[in-house]
C-alpha positions, 0 to 999 in steps of 0.5 A: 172517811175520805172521800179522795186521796192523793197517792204520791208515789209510784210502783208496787206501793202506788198501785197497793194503795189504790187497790185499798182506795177502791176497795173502800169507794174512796177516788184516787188521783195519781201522779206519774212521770212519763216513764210510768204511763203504762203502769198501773197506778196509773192506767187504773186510776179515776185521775192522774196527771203528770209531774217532772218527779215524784220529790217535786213537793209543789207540783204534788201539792198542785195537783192535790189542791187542783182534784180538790183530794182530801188527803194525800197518801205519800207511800214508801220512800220520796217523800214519805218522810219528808217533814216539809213535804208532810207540812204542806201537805197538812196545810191544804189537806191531810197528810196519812201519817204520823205528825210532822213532830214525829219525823223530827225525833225519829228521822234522826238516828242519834235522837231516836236512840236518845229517846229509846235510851230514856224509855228504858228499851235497850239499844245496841252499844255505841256513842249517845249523840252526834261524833264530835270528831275522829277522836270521839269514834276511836275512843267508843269504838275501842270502848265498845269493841270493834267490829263497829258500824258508823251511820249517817243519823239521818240515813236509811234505805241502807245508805250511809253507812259503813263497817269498820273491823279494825282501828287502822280503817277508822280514819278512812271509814269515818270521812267517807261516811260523813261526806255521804251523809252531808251529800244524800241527807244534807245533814252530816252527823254520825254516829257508832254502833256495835256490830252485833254478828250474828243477828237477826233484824226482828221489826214489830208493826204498831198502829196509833191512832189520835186518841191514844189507843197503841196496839202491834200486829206482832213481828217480820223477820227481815234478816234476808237482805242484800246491800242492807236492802230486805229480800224476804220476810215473814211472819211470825219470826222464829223465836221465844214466846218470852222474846216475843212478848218482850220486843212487842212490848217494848215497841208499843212503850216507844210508840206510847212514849212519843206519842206516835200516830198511824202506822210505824214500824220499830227495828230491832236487831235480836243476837244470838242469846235473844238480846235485842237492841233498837235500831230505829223507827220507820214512821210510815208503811213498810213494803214489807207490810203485806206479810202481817197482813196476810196473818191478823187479815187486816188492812194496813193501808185501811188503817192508815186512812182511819186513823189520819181521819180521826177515827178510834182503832175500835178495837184492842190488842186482845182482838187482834190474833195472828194465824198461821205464817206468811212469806214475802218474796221480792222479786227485783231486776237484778243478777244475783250472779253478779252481786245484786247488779242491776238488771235493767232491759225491755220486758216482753212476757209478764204473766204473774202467778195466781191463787188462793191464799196468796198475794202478788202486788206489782205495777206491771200490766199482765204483758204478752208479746202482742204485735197490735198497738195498746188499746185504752178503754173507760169503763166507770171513770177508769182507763184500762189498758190491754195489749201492751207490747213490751213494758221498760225497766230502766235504773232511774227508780229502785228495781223492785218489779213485784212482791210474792206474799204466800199464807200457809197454816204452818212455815212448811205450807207457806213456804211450799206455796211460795216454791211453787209460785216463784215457779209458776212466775214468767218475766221474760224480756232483753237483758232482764234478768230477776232474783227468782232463782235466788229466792227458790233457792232460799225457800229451800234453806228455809224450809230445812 
């Protein structure tokens, strides 16, 4: 294993892979722009330092070869699938993830339908590899039927991309979509889809390690989002036993099929009749990755760590068992009255809520309203910082402030352990504004 890590990343998942590192007496090394000071990845960390931006692939590497880390853990989003970032990295270190070969066949859409295509998984109709022109996707879309989706192929986060419900939108639509494909992923390609509505997006967890070894940890149902951006998970989906088996076997024959490594998740989107379709591989973590963990009690993170160090699973599927039911709220700035709008302002009173059988994962220190400067403390390597007096959210990162996991024995335990600690949540502050109320009001839909 180990023996200290790079976490390059920031936020709920900078401070969710530190928590993993100390729990294993693994050191960590941190790095933070200036805004982050107070965050807790950072006032927690056994070593930090302080970079221009989190996509600044030589000063991480710097900084890596500098603490003399023995790997470095990229997180979710920045550079988490970065295949120069993830070669550098290999190069002075080990990178926790999949091989850079991996980011190449699953980072692009259309590739990764080709590959979905040869291992007999079905995919949702649409075109096969990369619009030739306007021409093609009026042709396809016409052959498989409107409403269709065109994606940027090397899109994700939920941008790039674009709903098309009649012929007469396609020329508009089309441009729009390559010319944000060519701006935020450098690469112009795109691709259509059918429009598959009603869905639900059903995504099954894999892990691999180096020796060939593939299990899963069953499924999340992520249907609740905003802007293609997830609001709320669980586990274990609602649907068949027969589907069940059928979408995590068909995960776990792509992962064996290209020979993954680490942890991945594969998405589906799963129609009213229980067909489902892939849509894509993440080859990292997901933020989401809580809510398997809290029903097989195993650590993901950890798991991460032990296969980029070479270790053998140890165990097979037939060991792993999913109890009970888990729910993960994400609790952003943002207005739900106002369509999602960002909500950015000075946080004042943050008091997270507490308990068994629940998680919170955050960034931001337990803060107050004390009128006394902060104080930092070192006790065993590690800076604490108490009496924080306000703490800034700004739009220059995702508005993602913390997220709520609940476990229940039944949906109807994990969801009335949710309402509660949705409830039991203080964030107060100038102009911040959450989506809270939004989540108390679907954990009733939920429940019904």
């Amino acid at each position: 294993m180990f023996r200290k890590v790079l976490i390059a990343n920031r936020g709920v998942i900078g401070y969710r892979i530190l928590k993993t590192l100390r729990e294993n007496n693994i050191r960590s090394v941190s790095v933070y722009t200036p805004g982050d000071k107070n965050s807790l990845h950072v006032t927690e960390s056994d070593e930090t330092i302080c970079i221009r931006a989190y996509n600044e692939i030589p000063e991480i590497i710097s900084a890596a070869r500098h603490f003399k880390v023995n790997a470095i853990h990229p997180g979710v989003g920045f550079l988490s699938e970065n295949i120069d970032f993830a070669r550098v990295a290999n190069h002075y270190s080990v990178f926790i993830g999949p091989d850079t070969s991996l980011f190449i066949k699953m980072g692009n859409k259309v590739k990764a339908r080709m590959i979905a295509d040869e291992a007999e998984i079905p995919k949702t109709p649409g075109s096969r590899g990369p619009l030739k022109n306007e021409k093609e996707a009026l042709n396809i879309a016409g052959s498989v039927g409107y409403p269709v989706i065109i994606k940027a192929a090397a899109g994700g986060g939920g941008m790039g991309m674009e709903r098309v419900v009649h012929e007469e939108d396609m020329t508009g639509a089309f441009k729009r979509v390559k010319e944000q494909a060519k701006t935020l992923f450098g690469n112009e390609d795109v691709y259509i889809e059918k429009l598959i509505h009603p869905n639900r997006h059903i995504e099954v967890q894999v892990l691999a390690d180096n020796h060939g070894n593939v299990v899963h940890f069953g499924e999340r149902d992520c249907s609740i989002q905003r802007s293609h951006q997830k609001l709320i998970e669980f586990s274990p989906a609602d649907i068949s036993e027969d589907l069940r088996q059928a979408i995590t076997g068909a995960a776990c024959a792509l992962t064996k099929a290209i020979g993954y490594k680490n942890a991945g998740t594969v998405e589906f989107l799963v129609d009213e009749k229980e067909n489902f379709y892939f849509m894509e591989m993440n080859t990292r973590i997901q933020v989401e990755h809580r809510v398997t963990e809290m029903v097989y009690r195993r650590d993901l993170i950890h798991e991460q760590l032990r296969s980029a160090a070479g270790e053998k699973l140890g165990y097979s599927q037939d060991d792993l068992k999913s109890y009970g039911y888990a729910i993960e709220c994400r609790v952003n700035a943002e207005d739900p009255d106002k369509d999602f709008e960002a909500s950015p302002g000075i946080i004042e009173k943050f008091i997270p809520p507490e308990g068994k059988n629940m998680i919170v994962d955050t960034f931001i220190p337990r803060t107050q309203r004390v009128i006394r400067t902060p104080e930092v403390t070192r006790t065993q390597g590690v800076i604490r910082v108490t009496g924080t007096e306000t703490f800034p959210i700004s739009t220059t990162y995702d508005s993602l402030l913390a997220n709520v996991i609940t476990w229940g024995k039944d949906k109807k335990s994990a969801l009335k352990l949710m309402k509660e600690k949705l409830s039991e949540f203080v964030i107060e502050g100038k102009d911040i504004k959450t989506t809270i109320p939004f989540h108390l009001e679907k954990i009733k839909e939920l429940g019904k």
